[in-house]
C-alpha positions as CSV (number, residue, x, y, z in Angstrom):
1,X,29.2,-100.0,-19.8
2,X,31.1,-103.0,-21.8
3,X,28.8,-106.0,-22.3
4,X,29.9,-108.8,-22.4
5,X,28.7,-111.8,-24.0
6,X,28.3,-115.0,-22.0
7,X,31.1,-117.2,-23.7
8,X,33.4,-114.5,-23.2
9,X,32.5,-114.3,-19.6
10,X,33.0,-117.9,-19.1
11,X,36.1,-118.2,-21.1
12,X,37.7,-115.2,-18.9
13,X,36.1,-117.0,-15.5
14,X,37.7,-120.4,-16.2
15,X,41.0,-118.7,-17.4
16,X,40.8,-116.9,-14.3
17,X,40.4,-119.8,-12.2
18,X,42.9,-121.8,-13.9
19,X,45.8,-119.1,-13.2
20,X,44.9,-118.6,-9.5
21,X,44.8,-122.7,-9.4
22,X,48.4,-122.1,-10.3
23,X,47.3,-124.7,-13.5
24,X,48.8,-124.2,-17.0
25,X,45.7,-123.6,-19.7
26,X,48.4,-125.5,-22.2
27,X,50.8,-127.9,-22.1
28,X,54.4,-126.1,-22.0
29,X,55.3,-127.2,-26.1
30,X,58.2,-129.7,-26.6
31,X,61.4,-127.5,-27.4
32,X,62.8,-128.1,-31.0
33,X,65.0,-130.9,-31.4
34,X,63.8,-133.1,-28.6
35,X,62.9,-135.7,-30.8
36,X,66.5,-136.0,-32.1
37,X,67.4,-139.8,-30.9
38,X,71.3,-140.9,-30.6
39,X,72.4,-144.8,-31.9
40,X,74.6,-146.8,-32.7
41,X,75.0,-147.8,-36.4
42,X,76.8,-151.1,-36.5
43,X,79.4,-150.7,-39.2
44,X,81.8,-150.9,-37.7
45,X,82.0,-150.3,-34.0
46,X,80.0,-152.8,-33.3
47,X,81.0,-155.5,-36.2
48,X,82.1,-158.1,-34.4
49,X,80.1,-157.6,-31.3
50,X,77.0,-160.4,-30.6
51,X,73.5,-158.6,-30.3
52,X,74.1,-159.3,-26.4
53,X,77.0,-157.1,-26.5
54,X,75.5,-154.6,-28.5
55,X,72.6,-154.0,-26.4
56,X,74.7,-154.1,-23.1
57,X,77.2,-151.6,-24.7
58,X,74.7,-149.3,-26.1
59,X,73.3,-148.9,-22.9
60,X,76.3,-148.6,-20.8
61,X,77.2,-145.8,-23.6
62,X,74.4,-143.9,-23.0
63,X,72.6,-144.6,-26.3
64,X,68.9,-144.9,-27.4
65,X,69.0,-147.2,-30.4
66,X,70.8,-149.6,-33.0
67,X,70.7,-150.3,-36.7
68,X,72.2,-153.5,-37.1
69,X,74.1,-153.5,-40.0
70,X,73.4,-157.2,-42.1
71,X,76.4,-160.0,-42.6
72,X,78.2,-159.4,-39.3
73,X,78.4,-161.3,-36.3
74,X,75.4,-160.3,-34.3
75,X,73.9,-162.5,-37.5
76,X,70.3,-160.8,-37.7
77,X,69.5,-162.2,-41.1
78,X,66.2,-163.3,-43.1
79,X,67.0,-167.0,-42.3
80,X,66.4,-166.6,-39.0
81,X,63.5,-168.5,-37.6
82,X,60.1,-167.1,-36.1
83,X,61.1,-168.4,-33.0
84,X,64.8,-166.5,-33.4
85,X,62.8,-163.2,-34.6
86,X,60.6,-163.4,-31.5
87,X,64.0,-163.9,-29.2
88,X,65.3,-160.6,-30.9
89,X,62.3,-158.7,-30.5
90,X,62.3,-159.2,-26.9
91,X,65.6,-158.8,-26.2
92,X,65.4,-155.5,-27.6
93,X,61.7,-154.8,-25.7
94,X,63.5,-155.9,-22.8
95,X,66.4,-153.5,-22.5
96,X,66.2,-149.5,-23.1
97,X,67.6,-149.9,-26.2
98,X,65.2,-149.3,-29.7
99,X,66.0,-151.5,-33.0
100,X,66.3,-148.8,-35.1
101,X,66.2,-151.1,-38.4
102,X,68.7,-152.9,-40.7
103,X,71.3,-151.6,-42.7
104,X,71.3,-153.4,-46.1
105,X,73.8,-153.2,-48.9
106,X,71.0,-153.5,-51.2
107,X,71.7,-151.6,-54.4
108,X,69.6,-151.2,-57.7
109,X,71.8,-149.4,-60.5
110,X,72.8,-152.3,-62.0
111,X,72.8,-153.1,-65.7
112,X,71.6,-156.9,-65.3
113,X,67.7,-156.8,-64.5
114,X,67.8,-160.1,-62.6
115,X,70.4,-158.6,-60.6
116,X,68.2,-155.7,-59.4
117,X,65.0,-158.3,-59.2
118,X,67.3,-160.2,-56.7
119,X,68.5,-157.0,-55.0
120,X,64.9,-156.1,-54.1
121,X,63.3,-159.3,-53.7
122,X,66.0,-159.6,-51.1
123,X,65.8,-156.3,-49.2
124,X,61.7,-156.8,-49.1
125,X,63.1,-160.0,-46.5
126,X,64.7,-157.7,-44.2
127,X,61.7,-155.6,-45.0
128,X,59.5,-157.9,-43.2
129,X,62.5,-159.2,-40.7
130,X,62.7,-155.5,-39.2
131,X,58.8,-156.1,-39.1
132,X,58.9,-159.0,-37.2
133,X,61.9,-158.3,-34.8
134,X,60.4,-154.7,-34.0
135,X,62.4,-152.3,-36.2
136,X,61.2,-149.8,-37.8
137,X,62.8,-150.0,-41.5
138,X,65.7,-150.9,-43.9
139,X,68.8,-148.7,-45.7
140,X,69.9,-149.7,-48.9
141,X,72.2,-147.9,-51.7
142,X,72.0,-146.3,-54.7
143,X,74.4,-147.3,-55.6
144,X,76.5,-146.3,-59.0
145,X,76.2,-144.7,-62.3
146,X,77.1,-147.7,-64.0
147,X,79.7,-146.1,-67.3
148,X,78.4,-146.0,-70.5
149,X,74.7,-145.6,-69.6
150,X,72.5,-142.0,-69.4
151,X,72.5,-140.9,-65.7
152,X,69.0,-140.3,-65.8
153,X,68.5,-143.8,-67.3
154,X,70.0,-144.8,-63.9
155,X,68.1,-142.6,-61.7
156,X,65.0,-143.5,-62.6
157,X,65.6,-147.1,-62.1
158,X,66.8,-146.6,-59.0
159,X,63.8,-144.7,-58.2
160,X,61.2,-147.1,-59.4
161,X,63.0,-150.1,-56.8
162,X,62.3,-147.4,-54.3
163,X,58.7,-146.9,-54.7
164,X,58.4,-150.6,-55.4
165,X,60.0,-151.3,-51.8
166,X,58.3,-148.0,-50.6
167,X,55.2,-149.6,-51.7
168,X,55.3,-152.9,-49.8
169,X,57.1,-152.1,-46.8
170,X,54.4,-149.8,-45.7
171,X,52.4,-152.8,-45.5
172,X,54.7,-153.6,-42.7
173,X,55.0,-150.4,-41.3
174,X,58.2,-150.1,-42.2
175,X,60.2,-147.3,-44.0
176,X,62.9,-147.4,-46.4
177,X,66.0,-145.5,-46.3
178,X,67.9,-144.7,-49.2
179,X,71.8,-144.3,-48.0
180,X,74.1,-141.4,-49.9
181,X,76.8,-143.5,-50.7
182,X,78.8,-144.8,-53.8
183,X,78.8,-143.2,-57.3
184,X,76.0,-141.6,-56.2
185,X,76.5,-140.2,-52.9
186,X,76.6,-136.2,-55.0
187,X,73.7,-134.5,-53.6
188,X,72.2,-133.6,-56.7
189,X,72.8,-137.2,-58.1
190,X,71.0,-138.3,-54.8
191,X,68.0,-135.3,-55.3
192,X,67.9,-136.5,-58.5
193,X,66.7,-140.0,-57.3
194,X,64.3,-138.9,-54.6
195,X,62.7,-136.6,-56.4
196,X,61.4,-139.2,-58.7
197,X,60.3,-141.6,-55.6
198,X,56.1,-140.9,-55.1
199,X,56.0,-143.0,-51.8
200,X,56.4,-141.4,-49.2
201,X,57.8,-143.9,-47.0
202,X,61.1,-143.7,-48.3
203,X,63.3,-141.0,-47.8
204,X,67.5,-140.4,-47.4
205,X,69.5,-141.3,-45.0
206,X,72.2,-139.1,-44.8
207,X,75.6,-140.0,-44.6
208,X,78.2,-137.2,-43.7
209,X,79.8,-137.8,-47.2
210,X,83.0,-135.3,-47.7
211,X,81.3,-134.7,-51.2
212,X,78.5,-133.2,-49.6
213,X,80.5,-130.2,-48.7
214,X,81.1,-129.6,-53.3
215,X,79.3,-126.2,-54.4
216,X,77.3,-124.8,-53.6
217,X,78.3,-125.6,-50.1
218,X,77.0,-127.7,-47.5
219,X,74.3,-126.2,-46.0
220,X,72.9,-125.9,-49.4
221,X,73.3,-129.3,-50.3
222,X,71.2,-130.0,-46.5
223,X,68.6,-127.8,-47.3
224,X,68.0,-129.5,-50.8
225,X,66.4,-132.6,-49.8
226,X,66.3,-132.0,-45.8
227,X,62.5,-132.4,-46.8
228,X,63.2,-135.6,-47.6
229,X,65.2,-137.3,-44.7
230,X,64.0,-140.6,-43.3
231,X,64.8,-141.2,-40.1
232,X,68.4,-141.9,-40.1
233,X,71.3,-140.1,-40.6
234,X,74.7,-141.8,-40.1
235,X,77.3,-139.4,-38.0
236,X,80.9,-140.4,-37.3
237,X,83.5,-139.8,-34.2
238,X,84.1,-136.1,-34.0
239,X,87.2,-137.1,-33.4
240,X,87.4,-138.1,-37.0
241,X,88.3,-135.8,-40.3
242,X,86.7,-132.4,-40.0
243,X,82.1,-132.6,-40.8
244,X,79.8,-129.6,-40.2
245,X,78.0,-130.7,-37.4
246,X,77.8,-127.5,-36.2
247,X,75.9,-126.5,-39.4
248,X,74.1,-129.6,-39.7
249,X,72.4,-129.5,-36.2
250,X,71.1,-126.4,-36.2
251,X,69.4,-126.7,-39.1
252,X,67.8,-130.3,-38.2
253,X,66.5,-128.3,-35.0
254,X,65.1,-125.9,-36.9
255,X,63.2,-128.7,-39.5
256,X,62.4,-130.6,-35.6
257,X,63.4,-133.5,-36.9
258,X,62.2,-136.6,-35.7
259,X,64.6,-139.2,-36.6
260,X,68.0,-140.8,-35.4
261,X,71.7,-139.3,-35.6
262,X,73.7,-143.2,-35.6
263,X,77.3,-143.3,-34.7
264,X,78.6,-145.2,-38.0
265,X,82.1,-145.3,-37.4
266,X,85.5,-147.0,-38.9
267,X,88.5,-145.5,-36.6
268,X,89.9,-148.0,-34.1
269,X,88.8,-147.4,-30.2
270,X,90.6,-149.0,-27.7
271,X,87.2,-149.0,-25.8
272,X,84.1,-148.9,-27.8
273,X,81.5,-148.0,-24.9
274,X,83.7,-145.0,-24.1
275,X,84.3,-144.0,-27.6
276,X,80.4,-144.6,-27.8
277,X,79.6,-142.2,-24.8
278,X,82.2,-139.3,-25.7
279,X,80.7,-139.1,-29.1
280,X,77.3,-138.9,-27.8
281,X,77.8,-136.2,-25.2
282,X,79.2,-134.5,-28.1
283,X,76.1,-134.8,-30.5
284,X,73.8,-134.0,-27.4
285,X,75.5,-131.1,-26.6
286,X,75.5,-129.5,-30.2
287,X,71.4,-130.4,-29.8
288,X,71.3,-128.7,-26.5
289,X,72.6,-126.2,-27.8
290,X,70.1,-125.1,-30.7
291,X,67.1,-126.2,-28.2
């Protein structure tokens, strides 16, 4: 005879119970990929549209989110009052649509120390704007290898402005996202930079550079730093020059990201929320897909 001991014969009872209840004894797990979030970025779909019209459009599109890209219409800017922050914040809160940040043309390669003082003096405003309006964190650049100065001069200079800004945005809860764009967009230019960044609030947002396909390849490239992605990665119009998505998804399924694919787009639409919606039943579909 098979004794058993009393744990065991309550675990089995209650496991028992539970299956004739027709009750699950664990939650069903969230497939891979469902926290993969569809946006718009604002550059330059939505350039010239009011933050009104963004939201409205976003939402007609079917999208999630919006990084509003800085010194366009919509007009999102530091100066803004407490008052105007507030009125952001809840028109955002109000509507199904997520400020995903600010996108920043803050760069830090520069020769001229005052110039890179002012460069992140200035993206620690939108730092606490994002704060205040409900976003979640700020891009900036790299954003050259300025000639005549040792690359890895450069990167680490880059690199300490990024754990400087890493460093006091996460006072604000608030990450920072370093774009691959410029001089530097290369990935092993850009894992060259990160690698050097200790705070962990700041990682890459990628860009779906044509230079990202160089040897060894893309995938390759991805797989270098997809350890280190923030939360936003810029896609364009599949419509647009040829981009692995097909490679690239998969893999950020596999990694379950939890982050943002953001429409950033330049070709002319004759009707953005249209252009907006195709795009992202495209995206969603390569997600579905891996899920």
């Amino acid at each position: 005879m098979t004794h058993l001991s009393r744990r065991s014969f309550l675990c089995g009872t209650l496991a028992g119970a539970a299956a004739l209840a027709g009750a699950p004894l664990l939650a069903d797990a969230p497939k891979k990929g469902s926290n993969i979030k569809i946006g718009l970025c604002t550059y330059l779909w939505g350039a010239n549209w009011d933050l009104p019209t963004i939201i409205d459009y976003c939402s007609k599109a079917g999208l999630g989110g919006a990084e509003l890209r800085v010194q366009h219409k919509h007009g999102v800017e530091p100066e803004l009052s407490k008052a105007a922050r507030a009125e952001v914040r809840k028109r955002f809160e109000d509507s199904p649509i997520t400020l995903v940040g600010f996108g920043t043309n803050e760069d830090f390669h520069h020769t001229d120390p005052a110039r890179v003082r002012r460069c992140i003096e200035r993206a620690k405003e939108y730092v606490i704007l994002s704060a205040d309006c409900g976003g979640s964190g700020v891009k900036v650049k790299p954003n050259d290898l300025p000639k005549g100065v040792d690359r890895k001069k450069t990167t680490a200079q880059i690199a300490a402005a990024l754990d400087e800004l890493g460093k006091f945005a996460a006072d604000y809860g608030q990450q920072i996202r370093l774009e691959n764009h410029g001089g530097c967009a290369p990935i092993p230019i850009m894992k060259e930079i990160i690698e050097q960044v200790t705070e962990k609030n700041v990682g890459l947002c990628w860009n779906c550079n044509q230079c990202d396909l160089n040897a060894p390849g893309f995938v390759e490239n991805f797989k270098s730093v997809i350890t280190r992605l923030g939360a936003t990665i810029h896609v364009h119009d599949p419509l647009t020059p040829k981009y692995p998505y097909e490679d690239m998804i998969p893999l950020l399924v596999e990694q379950d990201y939890n982050g943002w694919l953001l429409l950033e787009c330049d070709n002319h639409v004759a009707d953005g929320i249209a252009a907006m919606a195709r795009s992202r039943e495209y995206y969603e579909a390569l997600i579905a897909k891996e899920g």
